[in-house]
C-alpha positions as CSV (number, residue, x, y, z in Angstrom):
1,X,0.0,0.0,0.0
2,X,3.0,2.4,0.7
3,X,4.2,1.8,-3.0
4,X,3.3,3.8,-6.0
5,X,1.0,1.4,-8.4
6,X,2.3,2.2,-11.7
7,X,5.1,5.1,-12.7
8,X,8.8,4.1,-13.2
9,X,10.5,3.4,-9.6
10,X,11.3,0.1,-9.9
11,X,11.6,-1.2,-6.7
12,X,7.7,-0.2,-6.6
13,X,7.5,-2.1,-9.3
14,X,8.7,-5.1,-7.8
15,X,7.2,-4.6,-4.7
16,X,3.3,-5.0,-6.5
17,X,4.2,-7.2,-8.8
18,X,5.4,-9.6,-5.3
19,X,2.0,-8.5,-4.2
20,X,0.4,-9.3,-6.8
21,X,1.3,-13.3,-6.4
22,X,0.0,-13.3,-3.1
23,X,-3.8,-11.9,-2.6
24,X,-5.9,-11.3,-0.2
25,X,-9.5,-11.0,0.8
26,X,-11.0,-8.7,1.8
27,X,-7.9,-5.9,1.8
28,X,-7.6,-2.9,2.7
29,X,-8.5,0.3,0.9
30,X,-5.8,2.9,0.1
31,X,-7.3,6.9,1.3
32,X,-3.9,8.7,1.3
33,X,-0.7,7.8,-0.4
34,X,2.9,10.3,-0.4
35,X,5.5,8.6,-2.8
36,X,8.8,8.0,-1.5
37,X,11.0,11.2,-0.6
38,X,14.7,10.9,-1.2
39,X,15.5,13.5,1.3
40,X,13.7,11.6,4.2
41,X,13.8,8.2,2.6
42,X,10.4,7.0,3.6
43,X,6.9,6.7,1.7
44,X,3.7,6.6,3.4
45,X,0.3,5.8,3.0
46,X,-3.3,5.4,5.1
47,X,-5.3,3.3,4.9
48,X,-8.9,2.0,6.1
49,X,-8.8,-1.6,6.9
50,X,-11.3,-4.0,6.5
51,X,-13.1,-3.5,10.0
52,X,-13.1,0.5,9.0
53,X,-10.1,1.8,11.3
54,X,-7.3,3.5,9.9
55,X,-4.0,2.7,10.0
56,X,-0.5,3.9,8.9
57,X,1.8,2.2,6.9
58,X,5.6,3.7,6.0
59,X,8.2,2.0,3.7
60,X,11.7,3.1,3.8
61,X,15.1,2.8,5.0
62,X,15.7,0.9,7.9
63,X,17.3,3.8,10.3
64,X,14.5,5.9,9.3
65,X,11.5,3.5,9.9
66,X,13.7,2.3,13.2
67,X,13.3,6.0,14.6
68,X,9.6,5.9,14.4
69,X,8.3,2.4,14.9
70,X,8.6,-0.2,17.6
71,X,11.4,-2.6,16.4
72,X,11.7,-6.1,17.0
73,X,16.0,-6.9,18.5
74,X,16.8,-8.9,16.1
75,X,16.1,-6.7,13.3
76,X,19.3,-5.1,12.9
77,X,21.2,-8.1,13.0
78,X,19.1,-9.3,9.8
79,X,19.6,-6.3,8.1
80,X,23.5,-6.5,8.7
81,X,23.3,-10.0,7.2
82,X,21.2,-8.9,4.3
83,X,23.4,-5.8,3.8
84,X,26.5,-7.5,3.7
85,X,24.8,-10.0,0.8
86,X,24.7,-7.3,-1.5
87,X,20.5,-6.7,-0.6
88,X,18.9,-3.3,-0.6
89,X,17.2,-3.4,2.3
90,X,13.8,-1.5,3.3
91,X,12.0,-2.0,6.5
92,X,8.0,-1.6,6.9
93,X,5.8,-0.1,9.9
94,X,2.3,-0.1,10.0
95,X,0.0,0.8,13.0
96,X,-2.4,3.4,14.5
97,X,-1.0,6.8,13.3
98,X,1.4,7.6,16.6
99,X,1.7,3.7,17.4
100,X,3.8,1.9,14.5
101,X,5.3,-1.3,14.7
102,X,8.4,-2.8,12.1
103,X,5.8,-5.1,10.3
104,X,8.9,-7.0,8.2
105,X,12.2,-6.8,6.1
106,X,12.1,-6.5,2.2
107,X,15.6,-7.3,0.7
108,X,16.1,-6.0,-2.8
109,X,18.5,-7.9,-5.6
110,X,20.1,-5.2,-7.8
111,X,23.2,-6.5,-9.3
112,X,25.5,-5.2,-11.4
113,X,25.3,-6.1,-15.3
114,X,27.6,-9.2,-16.1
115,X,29.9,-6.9,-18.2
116,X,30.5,-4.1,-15.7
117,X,33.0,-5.2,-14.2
118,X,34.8,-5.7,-17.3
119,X,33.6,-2.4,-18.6
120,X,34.9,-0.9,-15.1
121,X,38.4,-2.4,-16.0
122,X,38.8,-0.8,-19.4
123,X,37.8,2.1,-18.6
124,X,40.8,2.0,-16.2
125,X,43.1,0.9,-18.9
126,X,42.3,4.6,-20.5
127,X,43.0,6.1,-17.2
128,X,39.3,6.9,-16.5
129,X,38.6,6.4,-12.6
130,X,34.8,4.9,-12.1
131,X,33.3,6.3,-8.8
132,X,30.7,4.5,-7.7
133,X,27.7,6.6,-5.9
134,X,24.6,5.2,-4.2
135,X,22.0,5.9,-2.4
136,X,22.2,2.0,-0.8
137,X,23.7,1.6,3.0
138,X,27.2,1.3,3.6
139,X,27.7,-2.5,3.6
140,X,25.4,-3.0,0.3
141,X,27.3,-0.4,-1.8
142,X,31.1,-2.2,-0.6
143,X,29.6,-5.4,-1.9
144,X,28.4,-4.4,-5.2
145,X,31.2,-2.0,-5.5
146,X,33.5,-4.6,-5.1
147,X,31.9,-7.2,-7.4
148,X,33.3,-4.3,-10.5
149,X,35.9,-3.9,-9.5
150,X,35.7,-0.5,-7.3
151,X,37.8,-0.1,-4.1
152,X,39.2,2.6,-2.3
153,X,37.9,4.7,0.6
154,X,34.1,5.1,1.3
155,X,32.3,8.0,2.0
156,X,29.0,7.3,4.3
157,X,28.1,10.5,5.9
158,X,25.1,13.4,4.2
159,X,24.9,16.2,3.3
160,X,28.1,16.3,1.6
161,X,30.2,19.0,3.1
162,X,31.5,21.8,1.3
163,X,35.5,21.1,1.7
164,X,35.2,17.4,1.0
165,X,38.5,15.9,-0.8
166,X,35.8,14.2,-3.2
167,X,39.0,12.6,-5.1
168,X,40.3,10.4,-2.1
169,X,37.0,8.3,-2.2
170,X,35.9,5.7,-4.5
171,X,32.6,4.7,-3.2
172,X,29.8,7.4,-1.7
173,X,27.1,5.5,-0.1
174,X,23.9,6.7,1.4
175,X,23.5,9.7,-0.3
176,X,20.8,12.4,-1.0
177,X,20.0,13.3,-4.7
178,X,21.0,16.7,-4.1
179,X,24.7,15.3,-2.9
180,X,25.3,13.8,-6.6
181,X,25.1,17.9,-7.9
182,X,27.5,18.5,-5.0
183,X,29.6,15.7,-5.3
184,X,30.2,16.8,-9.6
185,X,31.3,20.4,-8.1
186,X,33.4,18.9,-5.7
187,X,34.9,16.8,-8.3
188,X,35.5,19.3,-10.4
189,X,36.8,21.6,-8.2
190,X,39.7,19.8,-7.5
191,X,40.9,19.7,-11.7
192,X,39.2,16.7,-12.5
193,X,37.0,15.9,-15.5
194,X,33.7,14.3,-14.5
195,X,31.5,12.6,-16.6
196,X,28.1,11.7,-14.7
197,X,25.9,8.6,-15.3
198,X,22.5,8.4,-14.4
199,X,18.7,7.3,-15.3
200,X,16.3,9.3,-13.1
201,X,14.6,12.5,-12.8
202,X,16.6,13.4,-9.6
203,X,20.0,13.2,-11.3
204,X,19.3,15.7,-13.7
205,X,21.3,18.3,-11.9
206,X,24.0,16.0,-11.6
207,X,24.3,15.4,-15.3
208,X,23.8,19.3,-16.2
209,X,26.8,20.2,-14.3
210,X,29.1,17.4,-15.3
211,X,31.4,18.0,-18.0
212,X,29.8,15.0,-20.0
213,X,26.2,14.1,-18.9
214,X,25.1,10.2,-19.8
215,X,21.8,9.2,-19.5
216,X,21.4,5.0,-19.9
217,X,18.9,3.6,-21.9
218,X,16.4,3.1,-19.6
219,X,16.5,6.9,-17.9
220,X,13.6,9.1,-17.3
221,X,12.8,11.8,-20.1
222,X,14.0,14.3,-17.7
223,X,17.6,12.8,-17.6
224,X,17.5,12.5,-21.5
225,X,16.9,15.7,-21.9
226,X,19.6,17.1,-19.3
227,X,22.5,14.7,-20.9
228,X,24.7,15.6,-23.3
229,X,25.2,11.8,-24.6
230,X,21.7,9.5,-24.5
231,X,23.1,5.8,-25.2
232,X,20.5,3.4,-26.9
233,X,21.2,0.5,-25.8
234,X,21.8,-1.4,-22.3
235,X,24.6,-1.5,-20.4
236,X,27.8,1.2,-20.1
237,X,29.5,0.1,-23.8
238,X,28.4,3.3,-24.9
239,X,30.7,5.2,-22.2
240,X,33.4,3.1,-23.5
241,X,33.0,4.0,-26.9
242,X,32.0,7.8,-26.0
243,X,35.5,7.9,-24.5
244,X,37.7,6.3,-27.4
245,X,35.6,8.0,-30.1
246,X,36.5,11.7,-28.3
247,X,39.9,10.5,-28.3
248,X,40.0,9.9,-31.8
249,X,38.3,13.2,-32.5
250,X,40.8,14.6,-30.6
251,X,43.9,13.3,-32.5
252,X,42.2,14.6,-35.7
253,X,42.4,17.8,-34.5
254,X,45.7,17.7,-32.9
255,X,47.2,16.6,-36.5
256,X,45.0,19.8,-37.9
257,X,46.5,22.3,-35.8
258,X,50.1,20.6,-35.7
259,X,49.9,20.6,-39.7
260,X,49.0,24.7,-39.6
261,X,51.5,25.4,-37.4
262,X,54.2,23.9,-40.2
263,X,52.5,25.2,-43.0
264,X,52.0,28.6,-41.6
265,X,56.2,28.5,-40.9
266,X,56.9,27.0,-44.4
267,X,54.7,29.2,-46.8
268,X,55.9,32.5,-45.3
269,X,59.5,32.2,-44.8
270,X,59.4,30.0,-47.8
271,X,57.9,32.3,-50.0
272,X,60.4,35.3,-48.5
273,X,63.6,32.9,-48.8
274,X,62.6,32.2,-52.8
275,X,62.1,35.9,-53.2
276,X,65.8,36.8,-51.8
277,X,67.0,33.6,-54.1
278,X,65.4,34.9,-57.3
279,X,64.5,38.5,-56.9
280,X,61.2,37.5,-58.1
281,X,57.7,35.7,-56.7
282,X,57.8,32.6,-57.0
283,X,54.3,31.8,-57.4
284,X,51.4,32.9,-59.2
285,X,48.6,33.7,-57.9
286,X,47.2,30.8,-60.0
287,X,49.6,27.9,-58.5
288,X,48.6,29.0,-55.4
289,X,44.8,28.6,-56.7
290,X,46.0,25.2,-57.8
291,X,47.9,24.0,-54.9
292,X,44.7,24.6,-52.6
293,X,42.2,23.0,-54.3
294,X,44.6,20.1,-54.8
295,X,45.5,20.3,-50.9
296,X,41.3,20.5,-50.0
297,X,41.2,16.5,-51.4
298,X,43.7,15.6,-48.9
299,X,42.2,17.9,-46.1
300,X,38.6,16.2,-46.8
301,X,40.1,12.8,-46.8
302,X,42.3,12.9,-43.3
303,X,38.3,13.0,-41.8
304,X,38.5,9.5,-42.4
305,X,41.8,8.8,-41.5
306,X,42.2,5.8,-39.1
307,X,43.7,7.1,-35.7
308,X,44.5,5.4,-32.9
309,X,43.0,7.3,-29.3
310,X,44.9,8.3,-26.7
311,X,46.3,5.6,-24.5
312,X,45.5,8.3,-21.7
313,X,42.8,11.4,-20.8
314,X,44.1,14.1,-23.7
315,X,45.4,17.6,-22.9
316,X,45.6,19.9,-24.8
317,X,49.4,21.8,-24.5
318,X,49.3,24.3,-26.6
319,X,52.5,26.0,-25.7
320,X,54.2,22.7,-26.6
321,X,52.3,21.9,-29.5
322,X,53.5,25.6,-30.8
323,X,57.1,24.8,-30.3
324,X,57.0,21.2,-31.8
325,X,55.1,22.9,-34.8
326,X,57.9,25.8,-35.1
327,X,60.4,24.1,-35.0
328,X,59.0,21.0,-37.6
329,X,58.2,23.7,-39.8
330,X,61.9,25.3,-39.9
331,X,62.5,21.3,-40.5
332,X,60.4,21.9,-43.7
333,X,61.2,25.0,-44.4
334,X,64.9,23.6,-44.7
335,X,64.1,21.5,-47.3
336,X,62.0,23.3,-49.7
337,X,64.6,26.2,-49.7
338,X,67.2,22.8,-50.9
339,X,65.3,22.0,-53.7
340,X,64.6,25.5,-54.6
341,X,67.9,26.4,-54.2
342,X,69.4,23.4,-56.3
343,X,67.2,24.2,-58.8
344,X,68.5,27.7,-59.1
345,X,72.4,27.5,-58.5
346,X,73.0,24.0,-59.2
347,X,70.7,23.2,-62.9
348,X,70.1,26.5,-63.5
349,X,66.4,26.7,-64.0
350,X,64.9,30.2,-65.1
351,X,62.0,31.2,-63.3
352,X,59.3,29.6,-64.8
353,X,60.9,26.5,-64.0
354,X,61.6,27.5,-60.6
355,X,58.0,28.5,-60.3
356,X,57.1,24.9,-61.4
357,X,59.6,23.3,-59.3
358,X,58.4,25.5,-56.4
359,X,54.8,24.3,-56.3
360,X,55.9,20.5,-56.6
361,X,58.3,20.9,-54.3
362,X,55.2,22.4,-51.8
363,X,52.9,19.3,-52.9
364,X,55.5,16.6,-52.1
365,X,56.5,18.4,-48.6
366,X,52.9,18.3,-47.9
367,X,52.1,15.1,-48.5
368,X,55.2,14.1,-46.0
369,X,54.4,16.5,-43.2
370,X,50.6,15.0,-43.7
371,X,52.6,11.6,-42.8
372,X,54.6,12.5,-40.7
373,X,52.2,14.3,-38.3
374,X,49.0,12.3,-38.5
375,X,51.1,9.6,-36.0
376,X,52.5,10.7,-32.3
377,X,55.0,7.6,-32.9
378,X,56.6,6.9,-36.2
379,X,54.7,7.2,-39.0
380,X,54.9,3.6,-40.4
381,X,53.2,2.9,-36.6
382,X,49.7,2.4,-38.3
383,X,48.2,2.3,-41.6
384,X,46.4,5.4,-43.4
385,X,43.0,5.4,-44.2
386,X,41.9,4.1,-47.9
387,X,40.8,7.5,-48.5
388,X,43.4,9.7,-47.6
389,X,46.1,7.0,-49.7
390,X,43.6,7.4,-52.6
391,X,43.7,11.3,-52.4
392,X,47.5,11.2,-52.3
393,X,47.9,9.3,-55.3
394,X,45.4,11.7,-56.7
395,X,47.3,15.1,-55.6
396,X,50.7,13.5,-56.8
397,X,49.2,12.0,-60.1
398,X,47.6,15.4,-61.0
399,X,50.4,17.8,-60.1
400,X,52.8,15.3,-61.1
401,X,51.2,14.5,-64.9
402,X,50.4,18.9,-64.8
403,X,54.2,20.1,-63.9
404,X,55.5,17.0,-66.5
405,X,53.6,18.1,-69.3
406,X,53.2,21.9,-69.0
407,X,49.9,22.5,-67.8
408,X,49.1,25.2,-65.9
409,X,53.0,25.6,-65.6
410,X,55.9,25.3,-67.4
411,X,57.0,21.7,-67.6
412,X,59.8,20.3,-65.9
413,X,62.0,17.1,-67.0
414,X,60.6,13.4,-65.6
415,X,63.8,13.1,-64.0
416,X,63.6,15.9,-61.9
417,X,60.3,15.5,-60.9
418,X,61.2,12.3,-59.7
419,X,64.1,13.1,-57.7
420,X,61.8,15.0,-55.8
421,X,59.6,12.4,-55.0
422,X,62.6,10.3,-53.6
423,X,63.4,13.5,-51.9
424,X,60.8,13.8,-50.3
425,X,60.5,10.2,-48.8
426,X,64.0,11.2,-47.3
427,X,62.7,13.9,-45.9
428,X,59.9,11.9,-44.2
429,X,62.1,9.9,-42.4
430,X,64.0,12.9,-41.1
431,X,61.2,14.7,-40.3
432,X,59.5,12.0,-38.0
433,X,62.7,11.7,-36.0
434,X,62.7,15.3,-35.5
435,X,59.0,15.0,-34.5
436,X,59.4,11.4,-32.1
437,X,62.3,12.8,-30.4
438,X,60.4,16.5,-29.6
439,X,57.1,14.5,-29.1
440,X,59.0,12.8,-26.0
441,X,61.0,15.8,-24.9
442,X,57.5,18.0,-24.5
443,X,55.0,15.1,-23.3
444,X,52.9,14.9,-26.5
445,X,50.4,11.8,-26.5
């Protein structure tokens, strides 16, 4: 009778449907019902019994419904016992309204999915701490906690205070909805990123203020709504892949801003450097036309590029990413003023040439640096997307068959052009030692 009939609170659920299997005649009629509070963890109800007197009936937690009823002695020994079984336990009182007696015990079975404790594990293998947070006694939290995996200090005591070291626990038991919001702050007060997890309507706060909301599959609408990831299906897989997907992400954009950091180095100095060489611009404002639109396929493509996520939490260092960039780029820059240098004092190219020689030179450098930066280990570490290999053989084949027959350009000899390709290979190699060893030097994952 103290449990809602219908609604999505599951342990009324289970309650009525247990009811349910066992009728009764002549039962009694429900006049008044108040759905369970979390902040005073009880739910009431009155009712008028067969023979017309009212009585009182209140289901809740155990130290609650101890404080107001009449309790049997051994009743806290069986709860211990229940408790330390891994049951939720909720005690019932029903009596005249200032009279109650503990009426029985109901343990609850929640156990943890078969593959959380895995999931708990690999999660820890990406250096993602799993906090467990319940609103279950002491001794039942420790035991589910411990079949995943969790251990470390427990936290027992509500409200939260305000100073809490949140980070030194692994395991908050007995808590109010209200210490979840409080518990996220706290977390995130002391530097760490928190990603919340939760299904009902009373951890919505929780999952607003979290960096990363995640409502399961079964949550309320409310939670939905105030997630920023919904997963669809049942279980915590999704949080796994959340995590390595972002990673991913991540690395895309890391090789993004490392490559503008080298091209931005490259084009100027480059362009300057070729002036002082020649006394002249070496490129046209239609190569330069050219060389983007050929550089957009390989852009597009590196979307699709197969990336390995980081091992661990990602960071971004901008300071260090700056210097690794700078100084790769001076790397690059080294090597294109080479070429264009050989081709001006050593074969004596006039300036068309040069021009021509200049944009292939910038196409093949490209393509290495792409390489060469799409990887925090050696390049050769993993293999490139299908894409992004077809759009290289694309960009090489088009500039390559252009600058050989004098499209667009003035046409340079087949041997050249392929001395620049091998070139170029060389200067991968080069290039992604320079990058490993400052990679290691300034702790970039």
């Amino acid at each position: 009778m103290a449990s809602s009939d219908g609604g999505q609170d599951p342990v009324d659920a289970a309650i009525r449907k247990a009811a349910a299997s066992q009728p009764i005649a002549d039962g009694p009629q429900l006049i008044a019902f108040t759905p369970f509070d979390p902040a005073v963890k009880l739910a009431e109800a009155t009712i008028k019994q067969a023979n017309g007197a009212l009585a009182r009936v209140v289901k809740g937690a155990f130290a609650v419904v101890q404080g107001m009823a009449q309790t049997p002695a051994d009743a806290a020994g069986m709860v211990d016992a229940l408790q330390a079984k891994g049951f939720r336990v909720l005690a019932v009182a029903s009596g005249a309204p200032e009279e109650l007696h503990v009426a029985g015990l109901i343990a609850l079975s929640d156990p943890p999915r078969a593959d959380s404790a895995a999931l708990v594990a690999e999660l820890a293998g990406l250096g993602v701490r799993t906090v467990m947070v319940t609103g279950d006694a002491q001794a039942t939290a420790e035991v589910v906690a411990g079949a995943i995996g969790i251990t470390g200090k427990v936290w027992a005591t509500t409200p939260l205070p305000q100073d809490l070291r949140a980070g030194d626990y692994s395991i908050f038991a007995s808590v109010l909805p209200e210490d979840k919001f409080r518990l996220v702050k706290a977390l995130q007060k002391s530097g760490h990123i928190v990603g919340m997890c939760g299904d009902g309507a009373n951890d919505a706060p929780a999952l607003r203020q979290a960096q990363m909301g995640i409502a399961v599959a079964t949550a309320t609408d409310v939670a939905k709504s105030a997630a920023g990831i919904v997963l669809t299906e049942p279980g915590l897989g999704g949080i796994v892949a959340s995590v390595r997907e972002g990673r991913a992400t991540f690395q895309r954009v890391l090789t993004y801003t490392l490559r503008s950091i080298i091209h931005k180095v490259v084009q100027v100095l480059f362009l300057a450097s070729g002036l002082i060489m020649t006394g002249e611009a070496i490129l046209t404002p239609l190569l330069m036309v050219l060389m983007m639109v050929v550089g957009d396929f390989l852009a597009m493509s590196s979307s699709t590029d197969n990336v390995q996520p980081s091992p661990q939490p990602s960071v971004w260092k901008i300071g260090h990413l700056t210097v690794a960039g700078i100084i790769m780029g001076l790397v690059d820059l080294l090597f294109c003023a080479s070429c264009l240098a050989t081709g001006k004092f050593i074969l004596g190219l006039d300036i068309m040439a040069l021009r021509t020689l200049t944009v292939v030179t910038l196409v093949v450098s490209g393509q290495a640096v792409f390489y060469v930066a799409r990887e925090r280990r050696h390049f050769w570490s993993s293999v490139p997307g299908r894409w992004l290999l077809l759009s290289s053989a694309f960009d090489l084949g088009i500039i390559g068959l252009l600058a050989a027959n004098g499209v667009l350009m003035t046409a340079l000899p087949v041997t050249i052009l392929i001395s620049l390709f091998a070139a170029a290979i060389v200067f991968a190699f080069v290039l992604d030692g320079v990058k490993v060893a400052l990679f290691h030097r300034l702790a970039i994952a």
